[in-house]
C-alpha positions in Angstrom: 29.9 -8.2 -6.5 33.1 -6.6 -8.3 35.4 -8.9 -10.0 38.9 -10.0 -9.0 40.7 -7.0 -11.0 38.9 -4.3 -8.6 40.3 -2.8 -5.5 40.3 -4.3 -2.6 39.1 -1.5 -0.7 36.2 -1.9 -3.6 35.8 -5.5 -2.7 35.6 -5.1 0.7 32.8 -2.0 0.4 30.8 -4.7 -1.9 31.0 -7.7 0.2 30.0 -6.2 3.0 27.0 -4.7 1.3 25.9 -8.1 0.0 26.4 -10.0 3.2 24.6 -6.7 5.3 21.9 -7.4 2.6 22.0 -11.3 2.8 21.5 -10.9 7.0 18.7 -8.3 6.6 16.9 -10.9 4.2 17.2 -13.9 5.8 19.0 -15.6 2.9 22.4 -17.1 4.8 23.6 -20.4 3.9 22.8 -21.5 8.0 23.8 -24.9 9.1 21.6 -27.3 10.0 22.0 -28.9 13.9 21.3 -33.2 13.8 18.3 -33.6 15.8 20.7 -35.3 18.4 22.3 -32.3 19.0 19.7 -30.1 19.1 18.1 -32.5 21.6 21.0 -32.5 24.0 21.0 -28.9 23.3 17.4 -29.0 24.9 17.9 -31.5 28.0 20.9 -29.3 29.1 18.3 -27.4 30.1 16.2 -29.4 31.7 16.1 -30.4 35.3 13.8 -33.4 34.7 16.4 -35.0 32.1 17.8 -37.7 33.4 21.3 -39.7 32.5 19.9 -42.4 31.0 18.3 -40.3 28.7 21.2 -38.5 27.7 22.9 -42.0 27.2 19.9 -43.3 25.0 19.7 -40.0 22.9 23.9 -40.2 21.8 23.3 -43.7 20.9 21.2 -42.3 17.7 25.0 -40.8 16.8 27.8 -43.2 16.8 30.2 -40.6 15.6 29.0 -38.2 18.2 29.1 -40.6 20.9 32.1 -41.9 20.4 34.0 -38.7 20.3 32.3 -37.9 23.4 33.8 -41.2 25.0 37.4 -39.5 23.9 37.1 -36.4 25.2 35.8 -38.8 28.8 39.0 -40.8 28.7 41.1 -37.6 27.5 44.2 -35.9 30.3 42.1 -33.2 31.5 39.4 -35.4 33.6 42.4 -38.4 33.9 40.1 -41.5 34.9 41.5 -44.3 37.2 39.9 -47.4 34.7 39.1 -46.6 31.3 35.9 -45.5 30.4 34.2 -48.0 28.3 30.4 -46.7 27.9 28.2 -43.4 28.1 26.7 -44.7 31.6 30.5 -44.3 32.6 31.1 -41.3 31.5 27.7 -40.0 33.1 29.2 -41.5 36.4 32.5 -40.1 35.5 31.7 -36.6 34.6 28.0 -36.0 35.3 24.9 -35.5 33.5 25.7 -31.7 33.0 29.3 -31.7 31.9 28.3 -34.3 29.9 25.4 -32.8 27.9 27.6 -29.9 27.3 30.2 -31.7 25.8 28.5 -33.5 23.6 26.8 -30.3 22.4 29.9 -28.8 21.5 31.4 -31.6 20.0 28.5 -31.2 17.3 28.7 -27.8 16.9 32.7 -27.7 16.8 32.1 -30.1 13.7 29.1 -28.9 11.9 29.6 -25.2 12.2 33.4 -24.1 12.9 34.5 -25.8 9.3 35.6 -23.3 6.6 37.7 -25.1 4.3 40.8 -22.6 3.4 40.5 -21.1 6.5 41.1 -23.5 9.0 43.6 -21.7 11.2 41.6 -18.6 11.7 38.5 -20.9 12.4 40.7 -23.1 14.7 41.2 -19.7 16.6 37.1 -19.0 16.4 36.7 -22.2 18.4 39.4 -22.0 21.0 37.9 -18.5 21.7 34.6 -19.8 21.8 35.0 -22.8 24.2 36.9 -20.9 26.5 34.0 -18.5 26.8 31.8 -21.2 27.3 34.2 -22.8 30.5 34.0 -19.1 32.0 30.6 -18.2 31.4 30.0 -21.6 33.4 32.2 -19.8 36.0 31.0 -16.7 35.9 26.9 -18.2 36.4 28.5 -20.0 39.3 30.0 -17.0 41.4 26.5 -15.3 40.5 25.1 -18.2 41.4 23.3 -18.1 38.1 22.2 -21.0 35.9 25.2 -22.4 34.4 23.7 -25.0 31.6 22.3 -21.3 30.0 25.4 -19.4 31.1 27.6 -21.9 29.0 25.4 -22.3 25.8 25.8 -18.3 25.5 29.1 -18.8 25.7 29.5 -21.5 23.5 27.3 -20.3 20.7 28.2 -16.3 21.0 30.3 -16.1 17.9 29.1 -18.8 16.1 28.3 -15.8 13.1 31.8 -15.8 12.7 32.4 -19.3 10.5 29.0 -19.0 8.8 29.1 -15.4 7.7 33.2 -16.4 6.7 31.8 -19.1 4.6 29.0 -16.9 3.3 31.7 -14.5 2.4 33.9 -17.5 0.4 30.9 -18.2 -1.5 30.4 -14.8 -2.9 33.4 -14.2 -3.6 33.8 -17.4 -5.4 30.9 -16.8 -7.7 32.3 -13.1 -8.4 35.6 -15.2 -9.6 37.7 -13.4 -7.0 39.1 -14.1 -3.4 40.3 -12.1 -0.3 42.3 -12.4 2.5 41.8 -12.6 6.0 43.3 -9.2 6.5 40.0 -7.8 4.8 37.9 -10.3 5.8 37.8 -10.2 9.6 36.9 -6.3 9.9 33.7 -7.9 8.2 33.0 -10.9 10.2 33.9 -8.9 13.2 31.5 -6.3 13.0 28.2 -8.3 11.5 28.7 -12.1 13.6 26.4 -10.6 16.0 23.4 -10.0 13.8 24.1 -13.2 11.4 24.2 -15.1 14.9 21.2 -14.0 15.6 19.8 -14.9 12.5 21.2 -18.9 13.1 19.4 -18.5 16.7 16.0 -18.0 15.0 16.9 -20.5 12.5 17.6 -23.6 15.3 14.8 -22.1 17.5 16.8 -21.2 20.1 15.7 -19.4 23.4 15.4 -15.7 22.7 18.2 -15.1 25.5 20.8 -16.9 23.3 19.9 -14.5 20.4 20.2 -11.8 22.6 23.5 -13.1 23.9 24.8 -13.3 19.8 23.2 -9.9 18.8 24.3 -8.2 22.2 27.8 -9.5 23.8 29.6 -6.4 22.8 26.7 -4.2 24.2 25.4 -5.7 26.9 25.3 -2.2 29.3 22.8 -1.3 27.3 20.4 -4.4 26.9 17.3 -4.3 29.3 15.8 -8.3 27.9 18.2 -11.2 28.8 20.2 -8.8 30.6 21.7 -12.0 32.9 22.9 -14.3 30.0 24.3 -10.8 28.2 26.1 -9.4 30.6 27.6 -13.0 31.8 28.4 -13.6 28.0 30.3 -10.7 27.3 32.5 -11.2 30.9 33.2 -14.5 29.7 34.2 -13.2 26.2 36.9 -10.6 27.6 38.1 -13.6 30.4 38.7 -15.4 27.1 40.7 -13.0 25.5 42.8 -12.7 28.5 43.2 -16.4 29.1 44.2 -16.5 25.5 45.9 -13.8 24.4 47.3 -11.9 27.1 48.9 -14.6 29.2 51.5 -12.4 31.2 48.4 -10.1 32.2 48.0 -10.7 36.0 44.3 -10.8 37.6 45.2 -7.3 39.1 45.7 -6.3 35.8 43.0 -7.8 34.4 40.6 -6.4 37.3 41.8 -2.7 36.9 41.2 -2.9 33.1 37.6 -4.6 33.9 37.0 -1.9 36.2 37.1 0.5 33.4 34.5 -1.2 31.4 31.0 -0.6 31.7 30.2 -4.3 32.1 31.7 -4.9 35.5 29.3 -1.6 37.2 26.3 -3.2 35.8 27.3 -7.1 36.7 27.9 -5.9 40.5 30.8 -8.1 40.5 33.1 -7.5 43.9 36.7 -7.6 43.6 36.9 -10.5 45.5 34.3 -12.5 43.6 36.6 -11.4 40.9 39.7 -12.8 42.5 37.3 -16.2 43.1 36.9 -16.8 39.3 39.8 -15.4 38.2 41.9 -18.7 40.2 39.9 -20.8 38.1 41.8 -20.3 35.1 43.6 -23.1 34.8 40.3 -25.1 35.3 38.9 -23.5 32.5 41.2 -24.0 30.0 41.5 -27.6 30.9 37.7 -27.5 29.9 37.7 -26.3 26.8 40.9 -27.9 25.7 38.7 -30.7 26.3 36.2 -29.3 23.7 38.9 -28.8 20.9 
């Protein structure tokens, strides 16, 4: 790695060499899931789960749990009596809504942290819970599984922080630093492979991998084809929720028609116009994940 008196054009050539090379060898500084989380991460997907054990399983993390019991008693699902206990919030919100809160929660906290960098992270995160509350929608109108749907979602960009913090601590040791102007050409065009790489690491399902490596792609992905196509959708209903707010849904449906994605989804325009209204559903959801 160059040193802080060369280029940046030079610094930016080198560090995406090193990171390239850090992805290709398996040597990223991944983060590692609690066991709670990955356990909720698990019963999310299972039909058998039951609420009690979702109850009994956040009990083994206080911190967890009680953030969970926030986001519960938060505006966006307004309850009539406060909610005092996990069995409560069960009631309140179900098992499902539930488990996928309290997944998020724990990756919001133990992956999207990059001290220095905390706005651009913030913005990671917002983007990515927002895909996960419209890949939810999107499973639902293709009357897909939507526990899958939303993990995809949820965990598409998670590259993003660890390859930015991979990228703080090489250019640390090199004595220099870089802004986010270089940076995110960087973390933009290798998140998919180095989320991939965290999949394998937290033994993910093999569609979630494929749902990192692939969301930009997913036209031309034959395995996982679902949970690719449905997380890429969600991805570009994010960035319109986001940041194109004047953008009506017939503008967003003509520019979706030009896409590839849309052809091989077999999405109608009035299926369309159905989870487009949602909007405002799915933004209360994720600003319930924030």
């Amino acid at each position: 790695m160059t040193t802080s008196t060369s280029s940046p054009n030079a610094v930016e050539s080198d560090l995406r060499r090193e990171l390239s090379e850090k992805i290709d060898r398996g040597e990223l500084d991944l983060p590692v899931l609690s066991d709670v989380a990955t356990k909720i991460a698990s019963m999310c997907l299972e039909a058998s789960a039951d609420a009690r054990q979702l109850a009994d399983t956040l009990n083994h993390d206080p911190a967890l749990a009680g953030h969970v019991l926030r986001v519960a008693n938060s505006s966006n699902y307004a309850p009539v009596e406060p909610i005092i206990s996990l069995q409560q919030a069960i009631s309140r919100l179900g098992f499902s809504t539930l488990g996928q809160i309290a997944f998020a929660i724990a990756i919001g906290s133990r992956v999207f942290h990059v001290p220095g960098h905390d706005a651009w992270v913030g913005e990671m995160w917002r983007h990515s819970t927002l895909t996960a509350g419209w890949a939810r929608e999107v499973a639902r109108v293709r009357r897909h599984n939507g526990e899958s749907a939303f993990l995809c979602g949820l965990l598409h960009d998670v590259g993003m922080p660890v390859l930015l913090q991979t990228a703080v601590d090489v250019l640390r040791k090199a004595n220099t630093r870089a802004d986010r102007e270089l940076l995110e050409p960087i973390v933009h065009e290798l998140h998919g492979a180095a989320g991939a790489r965290l999949a394998q690491a937290w033994k993910m399902p093999a569609w979630i991998g494929a749902a990192m490596l692939h969301h930009h792609e997913s036209h031309t992905v034959r395995d996982h084809a679902i949970e690719v196509q449905t997380t890429q959708l969600a991805d570009e209903l994010a960035h319109w929720t986001s940041e194109r707010p004047d953008e009506t849904p017939e503008e967003l449906i003509e520019h979706l028609h030009r896409l590839p994605i849309l052809e091989t989804l077999s999405l109608y325009d009035d299926e369309l116009e159905t989870l487009l209204s949602r909007r405002d559903k799915v933004l209360d959801f994720a600003g319930a994940l924030q």
